[in-house]
C-alpha positions in Angstrom: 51.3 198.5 63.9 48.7 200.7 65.5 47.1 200.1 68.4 43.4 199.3 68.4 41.4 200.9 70.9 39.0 198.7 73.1 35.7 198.6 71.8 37.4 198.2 68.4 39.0 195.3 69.8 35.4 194.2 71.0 33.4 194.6 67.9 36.6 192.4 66.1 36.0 189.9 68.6 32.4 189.3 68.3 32.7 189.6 64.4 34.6 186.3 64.6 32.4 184.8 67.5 29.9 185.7 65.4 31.6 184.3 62.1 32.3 180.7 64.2 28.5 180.5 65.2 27.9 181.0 61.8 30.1 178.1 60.4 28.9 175.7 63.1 25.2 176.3 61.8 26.5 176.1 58.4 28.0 172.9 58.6 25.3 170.9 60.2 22.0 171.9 57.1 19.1 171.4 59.8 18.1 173.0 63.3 20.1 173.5 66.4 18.6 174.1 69.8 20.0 176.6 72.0 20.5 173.7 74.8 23.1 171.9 72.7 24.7 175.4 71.7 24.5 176.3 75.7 27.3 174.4 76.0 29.4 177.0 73.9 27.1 179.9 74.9 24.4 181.1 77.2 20.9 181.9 75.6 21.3 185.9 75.8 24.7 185.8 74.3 22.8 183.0 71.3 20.0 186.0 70.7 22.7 188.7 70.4 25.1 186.8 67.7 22.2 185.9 65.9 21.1 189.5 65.9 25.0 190.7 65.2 25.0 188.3 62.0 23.3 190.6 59.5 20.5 187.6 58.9 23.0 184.6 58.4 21.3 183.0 61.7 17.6 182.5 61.6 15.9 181.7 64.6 12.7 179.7 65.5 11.3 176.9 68.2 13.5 175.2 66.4 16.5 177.0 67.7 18.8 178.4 65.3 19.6 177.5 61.8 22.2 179.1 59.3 20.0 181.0 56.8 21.8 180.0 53.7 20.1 175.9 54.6 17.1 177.7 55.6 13.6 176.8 52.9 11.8 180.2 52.0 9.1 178.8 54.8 11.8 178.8 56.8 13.0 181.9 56.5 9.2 184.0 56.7 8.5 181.9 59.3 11.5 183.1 61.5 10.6 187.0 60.1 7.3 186.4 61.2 7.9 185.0 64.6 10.4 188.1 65.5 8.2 190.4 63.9 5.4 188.6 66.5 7.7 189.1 69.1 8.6 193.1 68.0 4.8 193.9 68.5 4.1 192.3 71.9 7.2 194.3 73.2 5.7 197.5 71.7 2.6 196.4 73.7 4.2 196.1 76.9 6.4 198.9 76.4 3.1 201.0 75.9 1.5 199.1 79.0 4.4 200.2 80.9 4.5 203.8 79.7 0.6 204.5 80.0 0.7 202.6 83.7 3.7 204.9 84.8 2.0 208.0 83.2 -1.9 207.1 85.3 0.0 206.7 88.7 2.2 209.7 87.9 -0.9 211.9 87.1 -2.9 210.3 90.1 -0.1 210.9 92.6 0.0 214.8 91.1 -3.8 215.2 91.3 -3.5 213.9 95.0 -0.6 216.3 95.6 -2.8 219.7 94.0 -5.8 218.0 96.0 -4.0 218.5 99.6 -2.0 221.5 99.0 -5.4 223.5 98.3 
């Protein structure tokens, strides 16, 4: 039999975390919030299965929900909601970057100010 390596170990493991999740969600047809599922897992872990289930896991304020009970509402609504979420981390990712680059430039403009 030949040895699996690691992270191939890993990525079987979290398939079938993943997979369990999954069948919870599918075997109750409404909502779940992540503080009844924190008994299982923490909330980071919760955002990264759903992300690693290749859209059988919708999320909302709801909580989580297997897609395949999810309405069509259901399902932009949870598109729309990360896609919400997507663009205010763009804009503090630029934030961020344009703050970082304005001190950087200030501190080298000081720097050229005293050497001449």
């Amino acid at each position: 039999m030949k040895r699996l390596k690691n992270c191939e170990m890993e990525r079987i493991h979290c398939r079938k975390r993943v997979d369990g999740l999954v069948e919870i969600l599918e075997s109750r047809h409404g909502w779940i919030t992540a503080k009844k599922l924190a008994c299982w897992l923490n909330e980071r872990t919760l955002r990264a299965m759903a992300n690693a289930s290749g859209g059988r896991i919708i999320t909302g304020q709801k909580g989580y929900k297997a897609a395949r009970w999810a309405t069509p509402s259901e399902i932009a609504h949870s598109a729309n909601w990360l896609e919400h979420q997507a663009k205010a981390m763009l804009e503090r990712a630029d934030i961020i970057r344009s703050t970082h680059l304005a001190k950087r430039l200030l501190r080298t403009q000081k720097i050229r100010r005293v050497r001449r």
